[in-house]
C-alpha positions, 0 to 999 in steps of 0.5 A: 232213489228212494229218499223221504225227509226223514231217511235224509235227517238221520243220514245227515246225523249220521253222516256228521257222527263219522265225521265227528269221530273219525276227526276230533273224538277221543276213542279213535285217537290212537288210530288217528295219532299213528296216522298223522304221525306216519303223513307228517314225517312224509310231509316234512320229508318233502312227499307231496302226496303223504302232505296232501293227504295230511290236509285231505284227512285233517280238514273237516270240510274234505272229509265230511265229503268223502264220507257222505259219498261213501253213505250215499254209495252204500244206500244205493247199493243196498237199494240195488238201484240201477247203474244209469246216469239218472242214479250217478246224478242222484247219488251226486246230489244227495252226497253233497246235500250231505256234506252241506247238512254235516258241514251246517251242524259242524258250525252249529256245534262250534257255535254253541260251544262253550270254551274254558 
């Protein structure tokens, strides 16, 4: 897998940026409102799947995962790299960089922060 330090920065930004708007930023709010709404009722009903995935998509941490996988998938593909243990290793590796990266600027923004 090609990956030079520059192409892992803007993958990291990017990957923090999906994050960022599917989780807290206000233009995918309705979307997310009716998803939340539909897994709490399951999970106050007792459906211990719609409860896990309620904590699966509200938890930043967990979500910052599966998008970074999801970025890093996509780049090998369009790489075409081969589907061999070497790539599936590499492709694990770099994904969770990712998410250390996003998680690392996720703490950085609620550092800098600045409540009213």
């Amino acid at each position: 897998m090609l990956m030079t330090p520059l192409l892992f920065v803007l993958l990291a930004l990017a990957t923090y940026r999906v994050v960022r708007l599917g989780l807290y930023d206000r233009i995918t709010e309705r979307p997310r409102d009716a998803i939340y709404a539909w897994l709490t009722v399951g999970a106050v009903k007792g459906n211990k799947v719609k409860a896990w995935l309620l904590d699966l998509l509200t938890c930043q941490w967990c979500v910052g995962i599966w998008v970074s996988f999801a970025v890093i998938i996509g780049l090998a593909t369009y790489q075409r790299l081969p589907f061999d243990w070497r790539t599936v290793i590499q492709v694990f590796v770099v994904a969770l960089a990712l998410a250390a990266a996003q998680s690392l600027l996720h703490l950085i923004e609620d550092a800098l922060s600045v409540e009213d």
